[in-house]
C-alpha positions as CSV (number, residue, x, y, z in Angstrom):
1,X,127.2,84.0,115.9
2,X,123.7,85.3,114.7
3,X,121.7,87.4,117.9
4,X,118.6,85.5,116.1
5,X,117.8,82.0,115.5
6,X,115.4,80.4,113.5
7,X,112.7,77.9,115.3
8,X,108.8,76.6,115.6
9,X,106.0,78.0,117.5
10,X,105.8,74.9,119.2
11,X,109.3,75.2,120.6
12,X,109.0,79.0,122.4
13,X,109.2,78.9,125.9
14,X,108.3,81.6,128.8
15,X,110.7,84.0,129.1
16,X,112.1,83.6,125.3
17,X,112.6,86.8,122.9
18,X,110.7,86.3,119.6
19,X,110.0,88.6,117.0
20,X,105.7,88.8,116.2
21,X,104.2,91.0,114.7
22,X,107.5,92.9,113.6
23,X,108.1,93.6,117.3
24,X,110.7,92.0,119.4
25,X,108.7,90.8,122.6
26,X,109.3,88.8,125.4
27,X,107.0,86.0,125.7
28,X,105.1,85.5,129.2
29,X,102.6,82.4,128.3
30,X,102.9,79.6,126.4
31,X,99.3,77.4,125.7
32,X,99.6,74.4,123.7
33,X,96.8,72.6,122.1
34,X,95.4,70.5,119.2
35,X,99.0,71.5,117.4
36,X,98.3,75.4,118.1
37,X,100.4,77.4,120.2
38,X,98.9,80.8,121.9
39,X,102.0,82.8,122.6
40,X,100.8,85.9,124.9
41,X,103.7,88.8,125.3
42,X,104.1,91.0,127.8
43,X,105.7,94.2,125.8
44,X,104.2,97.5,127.5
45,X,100.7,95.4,127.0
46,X,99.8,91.8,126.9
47,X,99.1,90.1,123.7
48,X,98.3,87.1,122.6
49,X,98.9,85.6,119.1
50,X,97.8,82.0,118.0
51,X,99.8,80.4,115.6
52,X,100.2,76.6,114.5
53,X,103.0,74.9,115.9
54,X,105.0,74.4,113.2
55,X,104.9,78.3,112.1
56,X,108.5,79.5,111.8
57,X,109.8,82.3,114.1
58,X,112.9,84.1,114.9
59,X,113.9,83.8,118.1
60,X,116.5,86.0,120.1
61,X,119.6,83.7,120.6
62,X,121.2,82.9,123.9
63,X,123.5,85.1,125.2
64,X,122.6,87.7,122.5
65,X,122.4,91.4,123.1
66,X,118.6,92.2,123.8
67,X,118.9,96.5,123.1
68,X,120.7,95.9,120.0
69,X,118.9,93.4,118.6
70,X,115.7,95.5,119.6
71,X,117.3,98.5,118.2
72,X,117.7,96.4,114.6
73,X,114.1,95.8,114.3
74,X,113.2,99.2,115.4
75,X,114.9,100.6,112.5
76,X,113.8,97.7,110.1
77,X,110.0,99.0,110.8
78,X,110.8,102.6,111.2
79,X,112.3,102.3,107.3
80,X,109.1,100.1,106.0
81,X,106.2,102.0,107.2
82,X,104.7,105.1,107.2
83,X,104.0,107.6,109.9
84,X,99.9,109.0,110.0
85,X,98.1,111.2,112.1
86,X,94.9,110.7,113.5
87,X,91.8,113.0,113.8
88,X,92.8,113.9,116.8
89,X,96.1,114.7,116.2
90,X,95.4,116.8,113.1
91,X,93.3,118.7,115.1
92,X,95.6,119.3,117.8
93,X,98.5,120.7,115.4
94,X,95.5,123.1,113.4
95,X,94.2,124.5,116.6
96,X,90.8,123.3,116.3
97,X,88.9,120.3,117.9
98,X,88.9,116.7,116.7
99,X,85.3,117.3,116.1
100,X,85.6,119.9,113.4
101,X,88.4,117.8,111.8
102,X,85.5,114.8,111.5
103,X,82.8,117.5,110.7
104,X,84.8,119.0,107.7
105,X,85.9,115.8,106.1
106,X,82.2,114.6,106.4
107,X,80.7,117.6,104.7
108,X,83.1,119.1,102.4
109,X,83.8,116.0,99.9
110,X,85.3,115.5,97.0
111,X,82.2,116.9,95.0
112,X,82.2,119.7,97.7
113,X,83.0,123.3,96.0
114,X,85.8,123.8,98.8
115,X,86.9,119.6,99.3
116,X,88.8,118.9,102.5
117,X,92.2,117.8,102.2
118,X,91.2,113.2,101.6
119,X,93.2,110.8,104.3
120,X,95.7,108.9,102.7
121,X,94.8,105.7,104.4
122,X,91.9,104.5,106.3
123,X,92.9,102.1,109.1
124,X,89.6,99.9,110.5
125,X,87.2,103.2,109.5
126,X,89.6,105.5,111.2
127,X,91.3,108.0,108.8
128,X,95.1,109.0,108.9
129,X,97.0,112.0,106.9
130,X,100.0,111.8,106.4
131,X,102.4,114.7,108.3
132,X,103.1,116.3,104.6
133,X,99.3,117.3,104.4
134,X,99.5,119.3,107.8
135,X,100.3,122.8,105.6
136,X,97.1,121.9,103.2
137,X,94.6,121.0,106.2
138,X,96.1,124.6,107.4
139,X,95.9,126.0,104.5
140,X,92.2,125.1,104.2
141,X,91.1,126.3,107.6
142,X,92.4,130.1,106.6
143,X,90.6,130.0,103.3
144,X,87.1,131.7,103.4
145,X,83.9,130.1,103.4
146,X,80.5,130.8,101.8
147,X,78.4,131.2,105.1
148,X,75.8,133.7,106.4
149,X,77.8,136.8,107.3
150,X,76.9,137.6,110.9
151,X,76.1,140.4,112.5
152,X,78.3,142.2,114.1
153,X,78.0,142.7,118.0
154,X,77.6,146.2,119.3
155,X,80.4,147.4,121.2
């Protein structure tokens, strides 16, 4: 017996596992209306998907084994995507704040003399690096710049 059966949006009912998303969620609402179906989850957040009726959907089987099936699609995703680290995040594991990180990829281009290690991806206007680019973004913030030298304090 398969821990996941096929059905229709139109068919989920409250309390049902489904798969949305690439997430296995358990669904809290179900609205029907003019052959639409808003499925809201409730999954450490609520969320809530519209999909026609007859959209096709895997749907955790009775009596199936919720942590292993969860554990399956955990692992599906984990081996699909890709890991990136925000500004933020960068920042954090160079020592500096998220503010420089934003500062230096603004001003120091790709037609800059010293460029700034590019994001791989943008996501919405927000931009990620991937965790192989940490050493580079290090690497940059030891190099010396071209600035005014200052004056040195008096001791």
């Amino acid at each position: 017996m398969s821990d996941l059966e096929k059905t229709t949006a139109g068919k989920v009912a409250r309390g049902d596992w489904v798969i949305l998303g690439g997430y296995l969620s358990r669904v809290a609402t179900v609205k029907r209306s003019d052959g639409t179906v808003a499925i809201t989850t409730d999954f450490g957040h609520r969320d809530t998907t519209r999909l026609p009726a007859r959209k096709q959907l895997s749907r955790l089987a009775p009596g199936a084994d919720v942590e292993a099936v969860a554990r399956r699609v955990r692992d599906n995703i984990a081996g699909t995507s890709s890991r990136y680290l925000s500004s933020a995040q960068v920042a954090e594991e160079v020592g500096v704040t998220r503010s420089t990180i934003t500062t230096s990829l603004r001003r120091n281009g790709l037609t800059s003399a010293r460029p700034f290690p590019q994001p791989r991806v943008y996501i919405g206007g927000t931009p990620g690096w991937a965790p192989s680019q940490l050493p580079e973004i290090r690497a940059w913030f030891g190099q010396p710049t071209q600035g005014r030298a200052r004056a040195r304090q008096p001791e």
